[in-house]
C-alpha positions as CSV (number, residue, x, y, z in Angstrom):
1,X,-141.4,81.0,-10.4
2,X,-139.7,78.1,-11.6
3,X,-137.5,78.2,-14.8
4,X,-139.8,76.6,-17.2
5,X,-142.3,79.6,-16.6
6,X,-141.7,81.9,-19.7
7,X,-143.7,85.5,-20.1
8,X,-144.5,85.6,-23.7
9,X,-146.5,88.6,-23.4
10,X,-143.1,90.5,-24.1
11,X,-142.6,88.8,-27.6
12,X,-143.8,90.5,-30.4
13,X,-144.9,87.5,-32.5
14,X,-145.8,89.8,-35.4
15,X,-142.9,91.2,-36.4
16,X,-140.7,87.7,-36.3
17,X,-143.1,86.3,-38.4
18,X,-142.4,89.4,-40.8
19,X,-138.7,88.9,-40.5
20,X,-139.2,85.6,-41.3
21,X,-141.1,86.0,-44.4
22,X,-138.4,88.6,-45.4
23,X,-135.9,86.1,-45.0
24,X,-137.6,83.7,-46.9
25,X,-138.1,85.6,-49.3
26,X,-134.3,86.5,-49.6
27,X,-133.4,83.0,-49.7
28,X,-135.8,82.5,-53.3
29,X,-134.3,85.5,-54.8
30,X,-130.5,84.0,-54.0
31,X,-131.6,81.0,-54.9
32,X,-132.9,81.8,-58.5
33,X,-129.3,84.1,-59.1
34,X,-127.0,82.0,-61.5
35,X,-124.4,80.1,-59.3
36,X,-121.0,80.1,-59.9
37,X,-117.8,78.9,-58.2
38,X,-114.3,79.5,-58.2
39,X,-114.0,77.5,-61.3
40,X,-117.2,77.3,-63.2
41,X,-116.8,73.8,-63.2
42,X,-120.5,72.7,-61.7
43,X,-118.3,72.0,-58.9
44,X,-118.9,75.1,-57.2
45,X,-117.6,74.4,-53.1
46,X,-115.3,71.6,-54.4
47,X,-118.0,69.3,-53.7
48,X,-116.5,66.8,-56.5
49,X,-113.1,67.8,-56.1
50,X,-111.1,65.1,-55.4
């Protein structure tokens, strides 16, 4: 068996799809929550900080 033979039959393709939705999901919900930095300056991460 050489390396690039892989045995998916062990994957459970299912359930990472799930998790991934789940994440996803996650992800919009953080996303819609009011950011704020350390200042409340709208330059949240010092991204404009000079």
């Amino acid at each position: 068996m050489s390396d690039l033979d892989f045995d998916l039959d062990h994957l459970d393709f299912a359930q990472a799809e799930q998790n991934i939705e789940q994440q996803q999901q996650a992800e919009l919900q953080r996303a819609a929550e009011p950011q704020f930095g350390d200042d409340d300056d709208e330059c949240s991460g010092g991204a404009c900080k000079i």
